[in-house]
C-alpha positions as CSV (number, residue, x, y, z in Angstrom):
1,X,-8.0,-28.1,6.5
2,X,-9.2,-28.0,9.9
3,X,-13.1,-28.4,10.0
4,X,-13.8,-25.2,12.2
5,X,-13.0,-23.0,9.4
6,X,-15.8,-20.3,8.5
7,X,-15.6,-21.1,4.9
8,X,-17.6,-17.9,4.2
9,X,-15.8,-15.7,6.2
10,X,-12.2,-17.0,5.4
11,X,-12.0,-18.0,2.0
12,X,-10.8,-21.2,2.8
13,X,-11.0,-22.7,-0.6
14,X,-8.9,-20.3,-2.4
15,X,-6.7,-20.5,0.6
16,X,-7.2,-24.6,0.1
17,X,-6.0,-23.6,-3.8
18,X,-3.2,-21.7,-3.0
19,X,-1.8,-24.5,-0.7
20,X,-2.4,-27.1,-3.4
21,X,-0.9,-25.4,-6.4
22,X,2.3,-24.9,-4.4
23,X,4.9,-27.1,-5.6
24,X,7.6,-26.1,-3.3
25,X,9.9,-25.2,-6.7
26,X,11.6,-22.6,-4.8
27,X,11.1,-19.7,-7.9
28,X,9.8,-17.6,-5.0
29,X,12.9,-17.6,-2.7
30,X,14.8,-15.5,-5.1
31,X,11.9,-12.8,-5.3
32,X,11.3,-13.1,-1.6
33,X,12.5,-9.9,0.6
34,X,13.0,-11.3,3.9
35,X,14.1,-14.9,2.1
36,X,16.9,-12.8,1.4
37,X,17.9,-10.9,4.5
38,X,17.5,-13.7,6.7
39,X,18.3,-16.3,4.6
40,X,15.4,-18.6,6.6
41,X,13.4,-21.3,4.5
42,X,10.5,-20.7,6.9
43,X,11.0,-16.7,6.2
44,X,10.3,-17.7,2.4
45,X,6.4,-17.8,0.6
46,X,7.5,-21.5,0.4
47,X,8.1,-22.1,3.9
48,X,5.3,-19.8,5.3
49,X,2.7,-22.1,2.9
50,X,3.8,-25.4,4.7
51,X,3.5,-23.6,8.0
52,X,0.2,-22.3,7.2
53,X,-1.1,-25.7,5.6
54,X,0.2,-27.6,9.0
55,X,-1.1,-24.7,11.0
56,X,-5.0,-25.0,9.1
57,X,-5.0,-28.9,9.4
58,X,-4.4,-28.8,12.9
59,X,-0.4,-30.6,12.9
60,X,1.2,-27.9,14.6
61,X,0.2,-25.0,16.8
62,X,-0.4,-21.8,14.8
63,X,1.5,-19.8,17.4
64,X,4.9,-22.1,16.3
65,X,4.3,-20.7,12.9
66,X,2.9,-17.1,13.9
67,X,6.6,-15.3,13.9
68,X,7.3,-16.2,10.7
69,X,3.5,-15.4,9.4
70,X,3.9,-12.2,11.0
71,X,7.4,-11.4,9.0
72,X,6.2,-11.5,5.9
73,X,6.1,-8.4,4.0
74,X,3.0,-9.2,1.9
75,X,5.0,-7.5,-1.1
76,X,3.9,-10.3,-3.3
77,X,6.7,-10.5,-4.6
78,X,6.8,-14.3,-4.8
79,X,3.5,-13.9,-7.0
80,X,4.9,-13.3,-10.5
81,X,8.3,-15.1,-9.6
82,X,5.3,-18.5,-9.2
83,X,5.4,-20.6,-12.1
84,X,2.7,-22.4,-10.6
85,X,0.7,-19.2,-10.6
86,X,-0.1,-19.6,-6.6
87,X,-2.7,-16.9,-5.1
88,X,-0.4,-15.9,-2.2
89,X,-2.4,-13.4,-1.3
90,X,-5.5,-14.9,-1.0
91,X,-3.4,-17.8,1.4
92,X,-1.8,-14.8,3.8
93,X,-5.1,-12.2,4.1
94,X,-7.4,-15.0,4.8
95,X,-4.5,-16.8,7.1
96,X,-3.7,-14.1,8.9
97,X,-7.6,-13.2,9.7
98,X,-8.1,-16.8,10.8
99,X,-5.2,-16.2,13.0
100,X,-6.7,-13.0,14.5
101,X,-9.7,-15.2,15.9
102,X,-7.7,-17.2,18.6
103,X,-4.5,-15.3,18.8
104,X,-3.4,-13.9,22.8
105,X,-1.3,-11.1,22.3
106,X,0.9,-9.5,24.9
107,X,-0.5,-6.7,26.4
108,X,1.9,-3.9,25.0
109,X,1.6,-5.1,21.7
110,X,-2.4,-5.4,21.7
111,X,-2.6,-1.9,22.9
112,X,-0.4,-1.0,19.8
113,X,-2.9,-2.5,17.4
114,X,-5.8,-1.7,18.8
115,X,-4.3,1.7,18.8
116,X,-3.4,1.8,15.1
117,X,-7.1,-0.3,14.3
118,X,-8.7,3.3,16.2
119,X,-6.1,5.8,14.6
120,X,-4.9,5.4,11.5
121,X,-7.9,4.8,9.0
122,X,-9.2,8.3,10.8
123,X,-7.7,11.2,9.5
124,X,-9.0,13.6,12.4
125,X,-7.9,10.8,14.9
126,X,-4.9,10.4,13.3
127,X,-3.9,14.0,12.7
128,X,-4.4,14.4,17.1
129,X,-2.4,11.2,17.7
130,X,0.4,12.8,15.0
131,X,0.9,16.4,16.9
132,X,1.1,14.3,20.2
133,X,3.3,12.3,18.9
134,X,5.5,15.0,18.1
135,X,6.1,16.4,21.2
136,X,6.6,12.9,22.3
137,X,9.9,12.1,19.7
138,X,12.5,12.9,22.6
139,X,11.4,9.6,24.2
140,X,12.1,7.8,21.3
141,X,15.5,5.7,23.1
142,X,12.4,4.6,26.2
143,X,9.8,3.9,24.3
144,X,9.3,-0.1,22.8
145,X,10.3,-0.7,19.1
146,X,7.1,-0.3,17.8
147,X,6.1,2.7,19.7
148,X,9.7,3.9,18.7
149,X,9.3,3.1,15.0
150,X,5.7,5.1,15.1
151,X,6.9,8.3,16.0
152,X,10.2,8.2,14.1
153,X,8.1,7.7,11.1
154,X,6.4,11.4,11.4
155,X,7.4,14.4,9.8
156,X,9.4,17.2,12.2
157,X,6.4,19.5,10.8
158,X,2.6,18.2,9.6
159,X,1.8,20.0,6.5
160,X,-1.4,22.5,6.4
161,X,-4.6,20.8,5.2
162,X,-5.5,21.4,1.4
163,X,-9.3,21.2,1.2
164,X,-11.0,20.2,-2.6
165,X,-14.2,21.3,-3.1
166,X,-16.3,17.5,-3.5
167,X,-16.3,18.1,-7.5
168,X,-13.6,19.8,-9.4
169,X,-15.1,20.6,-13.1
170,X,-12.8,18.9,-16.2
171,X,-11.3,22.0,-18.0
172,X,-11.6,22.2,-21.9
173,X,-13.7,19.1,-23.6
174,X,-14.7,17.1,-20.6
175,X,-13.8,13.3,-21.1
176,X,-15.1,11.8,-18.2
177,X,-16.2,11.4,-14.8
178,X,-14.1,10.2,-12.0
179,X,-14.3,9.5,-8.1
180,X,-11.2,10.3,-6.2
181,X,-10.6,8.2,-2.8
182,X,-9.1,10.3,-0.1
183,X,-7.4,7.4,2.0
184,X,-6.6,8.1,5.7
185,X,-3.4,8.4,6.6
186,X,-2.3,9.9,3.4
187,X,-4.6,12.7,4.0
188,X,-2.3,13.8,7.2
189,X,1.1,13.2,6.1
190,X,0.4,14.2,2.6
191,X,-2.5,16.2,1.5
192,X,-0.7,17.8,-1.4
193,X,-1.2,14.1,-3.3
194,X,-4.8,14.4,-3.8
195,X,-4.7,18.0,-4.0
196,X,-2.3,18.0,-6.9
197,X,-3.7,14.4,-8.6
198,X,-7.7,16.0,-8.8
199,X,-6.5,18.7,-10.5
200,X,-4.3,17.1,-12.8
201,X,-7.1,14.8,-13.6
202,X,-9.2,18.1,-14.2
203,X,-6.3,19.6,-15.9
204,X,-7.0,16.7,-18.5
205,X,-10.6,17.0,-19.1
206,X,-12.0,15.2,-16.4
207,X,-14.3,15.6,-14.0
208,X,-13.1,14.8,-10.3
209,X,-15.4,14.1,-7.7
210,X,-14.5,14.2,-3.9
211,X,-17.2,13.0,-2.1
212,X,-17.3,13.8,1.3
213,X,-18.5,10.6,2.6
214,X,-15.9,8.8,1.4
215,X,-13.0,7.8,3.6
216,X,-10.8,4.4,4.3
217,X,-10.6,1.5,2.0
218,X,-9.7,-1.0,4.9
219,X,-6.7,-1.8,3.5
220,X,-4.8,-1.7,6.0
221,X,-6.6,-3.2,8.8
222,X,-7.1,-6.1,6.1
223,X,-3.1,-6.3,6.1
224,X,-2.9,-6.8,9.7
225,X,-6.0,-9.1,9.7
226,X,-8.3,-7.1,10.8
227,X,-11.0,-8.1,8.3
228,X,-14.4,-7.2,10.1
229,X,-13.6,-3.3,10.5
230,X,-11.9,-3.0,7.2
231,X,-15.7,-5.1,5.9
232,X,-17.3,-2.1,8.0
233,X,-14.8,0.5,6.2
234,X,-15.3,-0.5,2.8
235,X,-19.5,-0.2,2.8
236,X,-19.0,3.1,4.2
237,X,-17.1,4.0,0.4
238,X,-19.7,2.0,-0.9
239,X,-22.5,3.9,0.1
240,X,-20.4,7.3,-0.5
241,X,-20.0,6.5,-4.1
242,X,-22.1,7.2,-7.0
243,X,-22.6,4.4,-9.6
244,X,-22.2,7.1,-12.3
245,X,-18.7,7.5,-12.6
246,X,-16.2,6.3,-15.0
247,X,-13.6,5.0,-12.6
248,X,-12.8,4.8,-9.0
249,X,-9.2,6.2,-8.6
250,X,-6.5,5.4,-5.7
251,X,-3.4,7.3,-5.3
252,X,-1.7,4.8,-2.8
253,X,-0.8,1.5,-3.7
254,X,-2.1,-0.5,-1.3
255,X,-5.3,0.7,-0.9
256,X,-6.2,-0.1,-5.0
257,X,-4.0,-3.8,-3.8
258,X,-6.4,-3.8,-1.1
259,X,-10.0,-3.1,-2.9
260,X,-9.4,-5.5,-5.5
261,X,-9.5,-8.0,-3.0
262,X,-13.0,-7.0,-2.3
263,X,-14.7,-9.9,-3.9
264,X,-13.1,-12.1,-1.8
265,X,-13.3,-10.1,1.6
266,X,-17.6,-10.1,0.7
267,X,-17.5,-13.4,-0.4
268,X,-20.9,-14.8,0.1
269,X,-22.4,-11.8,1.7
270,X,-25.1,-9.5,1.2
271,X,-22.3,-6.9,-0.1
272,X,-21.0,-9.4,-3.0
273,X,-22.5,-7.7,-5.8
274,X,-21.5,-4.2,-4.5
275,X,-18.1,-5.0,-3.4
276,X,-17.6,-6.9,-7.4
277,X,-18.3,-3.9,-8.9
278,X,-16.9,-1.3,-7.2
279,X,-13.0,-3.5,-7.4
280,X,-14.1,-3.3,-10.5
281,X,-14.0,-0.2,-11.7
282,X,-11.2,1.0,-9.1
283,X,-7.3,1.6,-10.6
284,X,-4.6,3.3,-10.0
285,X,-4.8,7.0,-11.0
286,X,-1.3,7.1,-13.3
287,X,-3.0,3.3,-14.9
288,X,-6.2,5.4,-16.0
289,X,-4.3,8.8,-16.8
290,X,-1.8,6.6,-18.8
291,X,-5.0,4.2,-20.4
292,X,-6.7,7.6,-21.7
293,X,-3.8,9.3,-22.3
294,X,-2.4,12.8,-21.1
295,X,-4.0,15.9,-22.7
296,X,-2.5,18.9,-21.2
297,X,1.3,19.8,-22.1
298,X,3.7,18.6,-19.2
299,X,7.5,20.3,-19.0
300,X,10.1,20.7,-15.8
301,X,11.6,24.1,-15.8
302,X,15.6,22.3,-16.4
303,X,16.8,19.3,-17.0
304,X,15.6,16.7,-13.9
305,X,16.9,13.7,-13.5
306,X,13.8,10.9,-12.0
307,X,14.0,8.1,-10.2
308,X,10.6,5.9,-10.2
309,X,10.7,3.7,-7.2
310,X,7.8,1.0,-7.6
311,X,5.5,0.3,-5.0
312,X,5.2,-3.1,-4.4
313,X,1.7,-3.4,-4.0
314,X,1.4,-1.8,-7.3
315,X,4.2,-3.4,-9.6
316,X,3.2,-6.7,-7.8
317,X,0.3,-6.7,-7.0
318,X,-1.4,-5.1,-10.0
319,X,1.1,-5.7,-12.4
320,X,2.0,-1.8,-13.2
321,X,5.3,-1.3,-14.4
322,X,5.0,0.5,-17.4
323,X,2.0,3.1,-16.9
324,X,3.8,4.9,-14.0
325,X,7.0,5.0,-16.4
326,X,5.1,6.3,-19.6
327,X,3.8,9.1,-17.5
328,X,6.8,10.2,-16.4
329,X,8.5,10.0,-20.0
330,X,5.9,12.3,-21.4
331,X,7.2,15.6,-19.2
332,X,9.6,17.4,-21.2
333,X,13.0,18.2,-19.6
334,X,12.6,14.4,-17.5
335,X,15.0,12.2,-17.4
336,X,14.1,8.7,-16.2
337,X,17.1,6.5,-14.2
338,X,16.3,2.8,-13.5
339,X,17.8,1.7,-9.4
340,X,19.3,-1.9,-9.2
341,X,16.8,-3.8,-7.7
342,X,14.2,-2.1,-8.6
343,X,11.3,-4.6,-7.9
344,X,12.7,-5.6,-3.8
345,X,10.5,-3.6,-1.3
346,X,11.2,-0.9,0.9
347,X,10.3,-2.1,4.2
348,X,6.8,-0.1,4.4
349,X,4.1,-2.6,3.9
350,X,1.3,-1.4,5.3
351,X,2.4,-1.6,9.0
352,X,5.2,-3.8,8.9
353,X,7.7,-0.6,9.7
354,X,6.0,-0.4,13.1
355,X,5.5,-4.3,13.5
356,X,9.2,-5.0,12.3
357,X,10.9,-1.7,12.2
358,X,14.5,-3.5,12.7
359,X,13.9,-5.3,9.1
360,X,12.5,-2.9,7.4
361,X,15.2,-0.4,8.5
362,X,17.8,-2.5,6.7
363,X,15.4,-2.7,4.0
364,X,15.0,0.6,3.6
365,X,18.3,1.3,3.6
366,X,19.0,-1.0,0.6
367,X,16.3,0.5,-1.0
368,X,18.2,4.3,-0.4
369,X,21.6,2.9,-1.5
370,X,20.1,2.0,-4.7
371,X,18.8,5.2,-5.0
372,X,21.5,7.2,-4.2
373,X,23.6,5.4,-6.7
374,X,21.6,6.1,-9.8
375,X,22.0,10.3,-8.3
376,X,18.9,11.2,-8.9
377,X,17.5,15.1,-8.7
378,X,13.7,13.6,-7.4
379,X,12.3,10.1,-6.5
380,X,8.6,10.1,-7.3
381,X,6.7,6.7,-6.0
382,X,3.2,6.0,-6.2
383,X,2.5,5.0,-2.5
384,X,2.7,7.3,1.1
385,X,3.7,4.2,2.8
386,X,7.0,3.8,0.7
387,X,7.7,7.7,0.2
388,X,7.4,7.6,4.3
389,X,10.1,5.4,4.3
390,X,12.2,6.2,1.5
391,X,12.4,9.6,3.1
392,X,13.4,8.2,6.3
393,X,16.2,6.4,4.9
394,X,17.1,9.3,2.8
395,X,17.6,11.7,5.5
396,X,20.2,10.2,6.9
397,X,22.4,10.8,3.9
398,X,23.9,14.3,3.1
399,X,22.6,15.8,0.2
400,X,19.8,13.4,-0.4
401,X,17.1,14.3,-3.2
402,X,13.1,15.2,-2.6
403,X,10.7,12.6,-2.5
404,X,7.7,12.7,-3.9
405,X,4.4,11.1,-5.3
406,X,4.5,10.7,-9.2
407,X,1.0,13.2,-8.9
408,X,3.1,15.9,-7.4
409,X,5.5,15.6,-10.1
410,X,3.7,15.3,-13.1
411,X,0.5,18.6,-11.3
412,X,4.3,20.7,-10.8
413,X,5.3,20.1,-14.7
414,X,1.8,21.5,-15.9
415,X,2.7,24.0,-18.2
């Protein structure tokens, strides 16, 4: 790898690891969204670790290899498809930071991320730029495709806030104690996810707490390689946090993806220790609801049948299949229906519908065919970023069911 390298800063030898253990097999192209759309090698995890290993040691010129960087998903999809067990991840996040340091972007497409850097991990911010945005949506056919793909992507009407006090008491014999991440964006499009996850937490004898201070995980700046202000996110939840609780809990995907690359992010700095511990103790909320098991009685008024559409970045990245499922199978009057294709992303990822809004619009609209042919009542997913663009897709078809997150379900079936 190229000596210049902050070794601290940019993980270079996990990323040196990753590159190593590849073995070009080609397990991954199968797995690999955009492998198969476009039907590239260098659109493969295969052909993006060449580029970045030629890119790192200096042989070609990292903007040759940035359009295909900049494609990829980061489903990680190609992770448990590896027989070789590569750490994709660790090889894109740090990459695409490295990338970040030298990289000249066009100055449309700056102001776009800089824009989404200073909006969308603020839910205040964000909430302002949404209701301008609005009344913006008839210049979608101007405006460039990102700017395009940002306001087709918000709702025709933002839902009311739904304020939680910062600690909602368990009911009945309390079991444990709980902190609840808000998220950002989530908090705009969807408040109802939290609202209805705390108390269905409480609804099970557990303690929620909501603290105030609390905000971002960084997740999503970390996606896009912006690693210094998700660092600067991330300490903020630190410090908002109390040691005392059983578990920190994420209701979107990405953002418990995200955390539990924490250790990495703080490699070597004086946050190690803090950022160790609290990936740590963060999961999934339907992992720890399904770890401790349900308490309160769960029923749907008729007969309902469910689509679970897995996130990516928790099927994949996490390894969550079944939890999600054994939920769902506990509400009476449930049906669950399996999609072909189940484990093939969306198109969300993060940004990438505003980066790349052409593929993952045909993504997406794999992803609603699938659906549509197991004829489901409601899809429940466990991320905003996918039930965003499921409903997109969705909407263009007659008749097309609800989407919602699996909290909303399972809070609406307590009896």
């Amino acid at each position: 790898m190229r000596h210049d390298i902050k070794l601290d800063d940019l993980r270079a030898p996990e990323m040196a690891e990753a590159v190593e253990k590849c073995v070009h097999c080609g397990f991954c192209l199968a797995a690999c969204p955009t492998y198969k759309l476009l039907g590239e090698e260098m659109d493969s995890p295969r052909g993006r670790i060449y580029l970045m290993k030629t890119a790192l040691e200096g042989r070609i010129d990292p903007a040759d290899a940035q359009p295909y960087i900049d494609r990829c998903l980061g489903c990680m999809a190609c992770v448990p498809a590896c027989p070789s067990e590569v750490a994709y991840g660790d090889l894109l996040v740090g990459y695409r930071a490295w990338q970040e340091q030298e990289r000249e972007r066009p100055p449309l497409e700056a102001a776009t991320r800089k824009m989404m850097i200073e909006t969308l991990p603020y839910p205040r911010r964000f909430r302002l730029a949404a209701r301008a945005g609005k009344l913006g949506k008839w210049l979608i056919p101007a405006l460039p495709p990102a700017f395009a793909a940002m306001l087709d992507l918000l709702p025709a009407n933002l839902p009311p806030p739904q304020p939680l006090p910062e600690m909602l008491p368990a009911r009945g014999e309390r079991r444990g104690a709980v902190a609840l991440l808000p998220g950002c964006a989530q908090q705009v499009l969807a408040p109802g996810i939290n609202f209805a996850a705390a108390r269905l937490l409480a609804a099970n004898g557990l303690e929620v707490h909501l603290p105030r201070a609390a905000g971002c995980c960084g997740s999503i700046l970390l996606h896009i390689g912006a690693e210094q202000e998700a660092q600067a996110l991330a300490r903020r939840n630190f410090a908002a946090i109390a040691d005392d609780v059983d578990a920190i809990l994420t209701t979107a995907a990405g953002c418990g993806s995200g955390i539990k690359d924490y250790p990495l992010l703080f490699k070597s700095q004086r946050d190690a220790a803090a950022a160790q511990a609290f990936a740590a103790k963060t999961m999934d909320f339907s992992a720890y609801l399904a770890g401790i098991g349900l308490r309160a009685p769960m029923q749907l008024p008729a007969a309902t049948r469910v689509v679970y559409q897995d996130a990516c970045h928790l099927l994949h990245a996490q390894g969550q299949r079944a939890e999600p499922r054994a939920l769902l199978r506990e509400v009476g009057n449930l049906q669950l229906v399996e999609i072909a294709n189940a484990d093939m992303c969306c198109g969300s990822a993060g940004t990438y519908n505003i980066d790349h809004p052409e593929i993952a619009s045909q993504l997406g609209a794999r992803k609603a065919e699938a659906i549509l042919s197991a004829q489901p009542d409601v899809v429940v997913s466990g991320n905003i970023g996918c039930i965003t663009q499921i409903r997109q897709q969705l909407a263009r078809h007659e008749g097309a069911p609800p989407v919602l997150h699996i909290a909303e379900l399972l809070h609406s079936a307590l009896t």
